[in-house]
C-alpha positions, 0 to 999 in steps of 0.5 A: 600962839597969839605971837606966833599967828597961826592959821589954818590952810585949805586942802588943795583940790585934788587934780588926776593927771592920768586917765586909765579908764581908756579903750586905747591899746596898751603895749605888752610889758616886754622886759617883764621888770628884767633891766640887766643888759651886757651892752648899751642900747639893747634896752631903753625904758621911759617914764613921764612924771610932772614937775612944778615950775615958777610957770606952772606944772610942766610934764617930763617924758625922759628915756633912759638906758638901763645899762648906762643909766644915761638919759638918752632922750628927754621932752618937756611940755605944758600938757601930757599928749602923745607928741611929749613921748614922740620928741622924747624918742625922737631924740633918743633915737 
């Protein structure tokens, strides 16, 4: 123990990244969890998550079709806004 030095560390402080408690419209649920598809883009389905950089962390929106399972839009940004999913299905579409 003496050799090796070990120290306790701190726990990090917990930071929320998702605001749920809104009055904000929420969309319906429309595949209802049925990705199947017989073509491609008759389906996209989306995702934002947040990664950690040398810079910080960054938030990835990325759309993708299911039948493929290609990315066919993807936008990364600083903060998590409404202009990070537009860029996203910007560039799907």
């Amino acid at each position: 123990m003496q050799r090796q030095n070990p120290r306790a560390r701190a726990a990090r402080k917990y930071k929320a990244t998702t605001n749920s408690k809104h009055n904000l419209p929420v969309a319906a649920n429309l595949l209802a969890q049925d990705f199947s598809t017989g073509a491609p883009n008759q389906k996209w389905v989306s995702d934002i998550t947040y990664l950690w950089t040398d810079k910080g962390w960054l938030y990835l929106a990325v759309i993708i079709d299911p039948f493929s399972r290609l990315v066919v839009g993807w936008s990364i940004a600083e903060r998590m806004t409404a202009q990070l999913v537009c860029e996203a299905l910007q560039m799907a579409l």
